[in-house]
N, C-alpha and C positions, 0 to 999 in steps of 0.2 A: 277688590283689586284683580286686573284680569290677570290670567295666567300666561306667561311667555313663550313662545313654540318650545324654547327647551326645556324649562319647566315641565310643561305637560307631558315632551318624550321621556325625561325621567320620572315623572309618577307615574309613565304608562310600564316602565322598565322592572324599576323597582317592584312595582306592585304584583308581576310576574313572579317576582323571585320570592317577595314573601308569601304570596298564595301558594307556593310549594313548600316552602318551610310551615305554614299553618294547616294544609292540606291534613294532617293526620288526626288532627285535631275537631274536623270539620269546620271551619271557622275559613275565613277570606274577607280579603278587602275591596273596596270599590276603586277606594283612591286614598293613598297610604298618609297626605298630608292631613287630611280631613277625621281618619276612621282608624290610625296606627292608637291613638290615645283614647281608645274608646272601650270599654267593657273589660275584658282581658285579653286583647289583643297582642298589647305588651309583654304580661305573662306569659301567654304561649310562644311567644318570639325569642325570649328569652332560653325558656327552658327547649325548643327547638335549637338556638345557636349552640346554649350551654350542655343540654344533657341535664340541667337541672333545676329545678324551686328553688326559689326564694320566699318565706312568708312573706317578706315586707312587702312585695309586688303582687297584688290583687286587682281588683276590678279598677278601673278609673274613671267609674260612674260616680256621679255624684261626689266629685272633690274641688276645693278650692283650688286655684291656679296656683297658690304655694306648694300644697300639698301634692301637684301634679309635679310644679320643680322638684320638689324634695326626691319623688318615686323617680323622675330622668336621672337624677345623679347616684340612687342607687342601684339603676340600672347599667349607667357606664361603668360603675365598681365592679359589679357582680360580671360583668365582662370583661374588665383587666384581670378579676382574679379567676378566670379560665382560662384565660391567655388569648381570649377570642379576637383582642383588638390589646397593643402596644401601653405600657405603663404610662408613655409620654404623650399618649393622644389627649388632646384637652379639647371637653365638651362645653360649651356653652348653656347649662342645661335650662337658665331662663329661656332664650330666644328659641331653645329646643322645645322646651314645656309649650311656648306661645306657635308650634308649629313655623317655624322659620323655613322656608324653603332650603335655604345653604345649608343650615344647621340639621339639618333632619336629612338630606344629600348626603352630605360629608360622614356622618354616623353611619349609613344602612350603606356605604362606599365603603368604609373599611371592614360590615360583616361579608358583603360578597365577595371582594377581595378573598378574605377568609376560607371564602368555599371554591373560589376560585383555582387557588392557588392550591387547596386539597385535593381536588378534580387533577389540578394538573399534573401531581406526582405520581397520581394512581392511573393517568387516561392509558399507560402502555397495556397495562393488567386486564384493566376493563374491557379492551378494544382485540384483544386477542383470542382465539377462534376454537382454540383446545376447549371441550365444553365441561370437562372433567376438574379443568385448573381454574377454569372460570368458576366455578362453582365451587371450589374450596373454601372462597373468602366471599361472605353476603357483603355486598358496599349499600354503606350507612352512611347518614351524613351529621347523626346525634354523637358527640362521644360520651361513651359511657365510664363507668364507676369501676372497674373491673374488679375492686375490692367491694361489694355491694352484694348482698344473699340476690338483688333483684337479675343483677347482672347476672348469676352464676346460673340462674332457674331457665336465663333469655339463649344462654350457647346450643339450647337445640332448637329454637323455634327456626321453623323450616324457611326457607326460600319462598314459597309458595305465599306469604304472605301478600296481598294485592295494592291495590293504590287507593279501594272506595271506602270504606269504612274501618267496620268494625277491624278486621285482620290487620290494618294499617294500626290503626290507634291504640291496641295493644302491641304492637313490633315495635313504634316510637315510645310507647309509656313504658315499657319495658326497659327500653335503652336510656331512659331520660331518668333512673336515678334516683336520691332520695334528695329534700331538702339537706344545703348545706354541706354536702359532699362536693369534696373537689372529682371532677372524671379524669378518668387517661385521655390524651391528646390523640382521639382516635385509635386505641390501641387495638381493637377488633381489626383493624386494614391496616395497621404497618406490616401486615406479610403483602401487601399488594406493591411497598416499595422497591421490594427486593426485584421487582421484575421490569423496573423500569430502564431506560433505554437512556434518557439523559441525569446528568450529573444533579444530584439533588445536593452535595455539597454547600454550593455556589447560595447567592442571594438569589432571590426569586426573583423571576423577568417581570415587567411590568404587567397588570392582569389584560390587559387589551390582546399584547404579545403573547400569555399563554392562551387568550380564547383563539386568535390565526392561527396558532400553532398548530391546536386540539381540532378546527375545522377544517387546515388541510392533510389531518393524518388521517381521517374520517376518508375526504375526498377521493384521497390517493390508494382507496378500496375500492371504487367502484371506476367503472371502467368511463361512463360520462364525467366523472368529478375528475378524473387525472388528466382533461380536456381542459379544465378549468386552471387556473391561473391566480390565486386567491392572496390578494395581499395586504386589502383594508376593512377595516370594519364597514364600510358604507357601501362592500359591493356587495354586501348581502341582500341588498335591493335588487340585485339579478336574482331574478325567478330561479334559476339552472341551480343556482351554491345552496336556496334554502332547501329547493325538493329533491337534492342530492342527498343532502343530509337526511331529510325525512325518512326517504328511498332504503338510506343503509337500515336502519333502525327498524321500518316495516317493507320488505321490497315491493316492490310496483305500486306502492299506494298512492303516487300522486303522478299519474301520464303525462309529464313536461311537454312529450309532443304536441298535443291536443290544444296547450291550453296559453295561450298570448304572452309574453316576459311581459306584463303591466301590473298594476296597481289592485286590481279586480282580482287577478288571481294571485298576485304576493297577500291579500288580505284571507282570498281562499284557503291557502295553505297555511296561514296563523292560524285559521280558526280551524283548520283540522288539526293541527296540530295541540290544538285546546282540547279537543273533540279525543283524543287517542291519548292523552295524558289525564284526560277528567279535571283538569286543574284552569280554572279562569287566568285568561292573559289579557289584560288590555292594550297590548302593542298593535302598530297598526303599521299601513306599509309606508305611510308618510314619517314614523319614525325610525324604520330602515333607511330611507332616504338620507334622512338626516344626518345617520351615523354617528348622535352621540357617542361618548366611550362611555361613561356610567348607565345610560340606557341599554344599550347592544349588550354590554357584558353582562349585567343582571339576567337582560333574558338568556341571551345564551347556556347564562349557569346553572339557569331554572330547564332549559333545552335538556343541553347534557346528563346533569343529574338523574331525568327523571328519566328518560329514553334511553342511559344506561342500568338503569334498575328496570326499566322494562324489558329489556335485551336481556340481563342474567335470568328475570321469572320466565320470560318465554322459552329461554333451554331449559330452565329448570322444569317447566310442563314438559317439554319433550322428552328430555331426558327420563324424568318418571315413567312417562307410558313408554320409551322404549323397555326398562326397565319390568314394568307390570307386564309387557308383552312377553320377555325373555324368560321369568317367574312361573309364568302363564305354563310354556310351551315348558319349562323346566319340570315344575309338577307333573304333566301329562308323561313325560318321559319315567318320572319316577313310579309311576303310578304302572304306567307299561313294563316297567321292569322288575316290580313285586308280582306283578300277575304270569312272568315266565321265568326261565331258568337263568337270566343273565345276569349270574352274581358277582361278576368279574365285576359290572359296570355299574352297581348299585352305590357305591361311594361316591367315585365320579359325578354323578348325578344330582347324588344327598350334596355336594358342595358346592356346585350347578344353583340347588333349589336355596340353598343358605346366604349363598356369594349376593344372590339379585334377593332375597330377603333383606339382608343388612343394607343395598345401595339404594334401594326407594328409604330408610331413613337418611342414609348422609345426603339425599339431594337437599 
């Protein structure tokens, strides 16, 4: 059966978002209808959404088509009781198990929803420039066990940890938990609500409306983006709004002067932007055209997430070598000041060389 233009923009969407939640894993998909029910795919998606294991969910090699219904329906369980998707959402899990396009939509709709709408309460925190306060709080997107020995061992692993491998996969395996523990609803980042800017009271806006939101408070940082004018998801098809956004995240990396508003180069800057995340996207610029909502948003949330965890590790390098730097010359000072008579100023110094000792740990 061939696949529909909008079909294919959402498995090119989707499949964005879950090559970043599998990312830590080493593991990625081609095309999420075909390859989501394959090996343990499943598995890691889960324990990515939830922060947790399930034994019952293992490989989905080599299973009958019942036995694949049966694992669909204790997957939607094991995501009501995280709270990751609503008690009254109702899955079809045969035509889900059979790969139903609508059915397998509508499910992997209400986990980005989910991350969506998490991004959104926290985008003021993340996006702010203090690098001191920025780095108080690591943004995770697993929630973890806080009553868990795992959890308690994970509150000093550093900032520093990466996006390619091994440093990744123990920061996520860390935070993901033991079987069968319930997690806190993100409680490592509820100090990042505190510093938000709109009412989190209220019902959540629709997720379309927090990704315009989140992409023109980005905009309205750089001096070409507050030219810009940003009100739908399909003018993301303008070259200007994607390598603004790229721009804040790494500056000057993609020269908008230079390079045509077309199709050639909206595909260039997907794939740098593949290229600077390490993470496979198959979105293309015929589905920015498009302007699905369940497409656009997916990627977006797969955008965001990862390009604000690369923003906190990038000051967090800096931040350490300013740090190493100021240690550095602090030592040298102390060291000057046992070798002469200036004992006034040998305390001063000792708390100099101690102050930038203890801050290359809290980065």
């Amino acid at each position: 059966m061939e696949t529909s233009e909008l079909d294919l923009s959402r498995i090119h969407g989707f499949t964005s978002w879950i090559n970043m939640r599998l990312m830590p894993f080493e593991q990625g998909l081609n095309h999420i209808l075909t390859d989501l029910m394959k090996g343990t795919n499943m598995k890691m998606l889960l324990q990515s959404v939830t922060g947790t294991t399930t034994e019952k969910i293992q490989s989905f090699e080599k299973l009958s088509p019942e036995q694949i219904r049966t694992r669909c329906e204790w997957a939607v369980k094991h995501l009501k009781e995280h709270q990751v998707i609503p008690e009254d959402v109702q899955v079809d899990a045969r035509l889900f198990a059979v790969r139903s396009a609508k059915h397998v939509f509508d499910l992997l709709w209400r986990l980005v929803e989910h991350d969506i709408w998490f991004l959104w309460e926290r985008i003021d925190f993340l996006l702010q420039d203090d690098a001191v306060a920025l780095l108080s709080v690591p943004l995770k997107w697993i929630p973890t066990d806080t009553s868990s020995k795992t959890d308690k061992l994970h509150v000093d692993v550093s900032l520093l940890a990466g996006f390619g491998t091994k440093d990744v996969v123990d920061d996520v395996m860390t935070q993901a938990g033991q079987p069968g523990k319930k997690p806190g609803k993100f409680s490592e980042t509820e100090q990042m609500l505190a510093f938000s800017k709109r009412n989190l009271t209220k019902k959540y806006p629709k997720p379309s409306a927090c990704i315009i939101e989140m992409i023109q408070i980005v905009l309205q940082k750089l001096p070409e983006g507050r030219r810009i004018n940003f009100t739908k998801l399909n003018e993301l098809s303008d070259l200007r709004v994607l390598c603004s956004l790229v721009n804040y995240f790494v500056p000057n990396l993609i020269p908008t002067e230079i390079l045509l508003n077309d199709r050639w180069s909206l595909n260039l800057t997907l794939a740098i932007i593949d290229d600077v995340l390490c993470c496979k996207s198959n979105l293309a610029s015929e589905d920015l055209v498009l302007g699905d909502e369940m497409s656009i948003c997916a990627f977006m949330c797969y955008f965001f997430l990862v390009f604000l965890k690369y923003r906190q590790n990038e000051i967090a390098i800096r931040r350490t070598e300013e740090i190493r730097r100021r240690h550095y010359n602090a030592v040298q000072k102390l060291r000057a000041t046992n070798q002469s008579d200036q004992v006034e100023d040998r305390p001063r110094v000792e708390q100099e060389v101690f102050q930038c000792s203890a801050g290359k740990y809290n980065v």
